[in-house]
NULUMSE-420118 format. One line per field, with one value per residue (C-alpha): residue in three letters; residue number from 1; z, x, y. Coordinates in steps of 0.25 Angstrom, whole numbers, plus 5000, padded with zeros to 4 digits. Each point is the difference from the previous one (the first is absolute). Layout:
<mipas>
type [ala  ...] .
seq [NUM  ...] .
zz [Z  ...] .
xx [X  ...] .
yy [Y  ...] .
</mipas>
This chain:
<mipas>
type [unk  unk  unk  unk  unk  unk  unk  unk  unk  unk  unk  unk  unk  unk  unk  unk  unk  unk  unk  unk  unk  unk  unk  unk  unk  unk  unk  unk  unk  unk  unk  unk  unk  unk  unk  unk  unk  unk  unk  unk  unk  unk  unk  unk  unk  unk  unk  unk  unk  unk  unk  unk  unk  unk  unk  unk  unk  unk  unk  unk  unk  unk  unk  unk  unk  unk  unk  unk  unk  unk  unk  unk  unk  unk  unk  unk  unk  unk  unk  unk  unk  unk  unk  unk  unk  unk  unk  unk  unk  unk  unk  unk  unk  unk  unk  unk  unk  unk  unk  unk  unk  unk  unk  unk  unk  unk  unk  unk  unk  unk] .
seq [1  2  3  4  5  6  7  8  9  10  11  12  13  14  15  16  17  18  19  20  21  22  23  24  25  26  27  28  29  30  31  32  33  34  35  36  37  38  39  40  41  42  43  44  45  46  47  48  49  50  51  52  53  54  55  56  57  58  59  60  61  62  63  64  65  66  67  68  69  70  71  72  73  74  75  76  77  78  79  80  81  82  83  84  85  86  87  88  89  90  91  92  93  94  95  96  97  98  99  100  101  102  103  104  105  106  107  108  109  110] .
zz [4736  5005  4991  5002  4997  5006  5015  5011  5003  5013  5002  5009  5000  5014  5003  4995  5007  5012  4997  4997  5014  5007  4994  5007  5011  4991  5002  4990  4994  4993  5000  4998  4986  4998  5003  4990  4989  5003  4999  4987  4995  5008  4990  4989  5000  5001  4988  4992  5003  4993  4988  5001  5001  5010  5001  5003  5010  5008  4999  5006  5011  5003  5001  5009  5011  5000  5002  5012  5007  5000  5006  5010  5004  5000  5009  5009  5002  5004  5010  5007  5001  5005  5012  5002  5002  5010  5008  5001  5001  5006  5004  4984  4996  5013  4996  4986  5007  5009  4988  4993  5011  5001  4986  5002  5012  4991  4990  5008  5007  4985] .
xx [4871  5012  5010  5013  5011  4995  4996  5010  5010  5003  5013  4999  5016  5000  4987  5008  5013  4993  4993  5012  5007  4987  5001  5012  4990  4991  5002  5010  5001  4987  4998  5015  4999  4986  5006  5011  4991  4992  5012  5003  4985  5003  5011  4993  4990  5009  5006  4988  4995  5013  4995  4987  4996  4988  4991  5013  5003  4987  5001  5015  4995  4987  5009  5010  4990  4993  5013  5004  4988  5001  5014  4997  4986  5009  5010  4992  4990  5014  5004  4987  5001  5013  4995  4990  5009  5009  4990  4991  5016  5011  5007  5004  5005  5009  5005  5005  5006  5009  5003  5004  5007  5008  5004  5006  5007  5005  5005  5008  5006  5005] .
yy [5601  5009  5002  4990  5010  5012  4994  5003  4988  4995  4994  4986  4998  5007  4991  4988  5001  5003  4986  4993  5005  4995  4987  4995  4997  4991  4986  4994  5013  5001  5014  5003  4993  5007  5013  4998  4997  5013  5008  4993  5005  5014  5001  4995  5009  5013  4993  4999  5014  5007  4991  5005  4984  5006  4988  4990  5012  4998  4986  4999  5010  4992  4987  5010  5004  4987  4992  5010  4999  4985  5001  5010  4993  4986  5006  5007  4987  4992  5012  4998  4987  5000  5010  4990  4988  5010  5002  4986  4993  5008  4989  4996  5015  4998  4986  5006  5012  4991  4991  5012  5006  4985  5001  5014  4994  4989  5007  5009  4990  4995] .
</mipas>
């Protein structure tokens, strides 16, 4: 067994940010809170390292990949489904864009 204190330490906060950007595109946000709680545990484990808490540092940066790669693979899973509904259903991305386009018409009017 490698010794805990003595193995490089990989930083996951980039990992996790990243994540938490990508989220916004996950349905209801899913990944967004995934990738906050993975930078909470990137955080953590930088934390525990300066008090030589190695063992609760490997479990924070375990929990830290784990969480982004569920945030990244949710977000990722809705783009594609999302390029899937463009292209089997034009017509209901082009409805949204004239609503949208309404709206803005509306509130300038105002």
């Amino acid at each position: 067994m490698e010794n805990l204190n003595q193995r490089e330490r990989t930083n996951y906060l980039p990992l996790s940010i990243i994540s938490t950007l990508l989220g916004c595109f996950s349905p209801c946000f899913i990944g967004f809170v995934l990738g906050i709680i993975a930078i909470v545990f990137a955080i953590q484990a930088k934390s525990k390292v300066a008090k030589e808490d190695f063992l609760g540092a490997n479990n924070a940066e375990k929990y830290a990949k784990i969480l982004s790669y569920i945030a990244i693979a949710i977000a990722v899973v809705n783009m594609i489904y999302v390029a899937y509904l463009y292209k089997t259903n034009p017509e209901y991305f082009q409805e949204i864009m004239d609503e949208i386009q309404r709206n803005i018409e509306n509130s300038q009017q105002k």
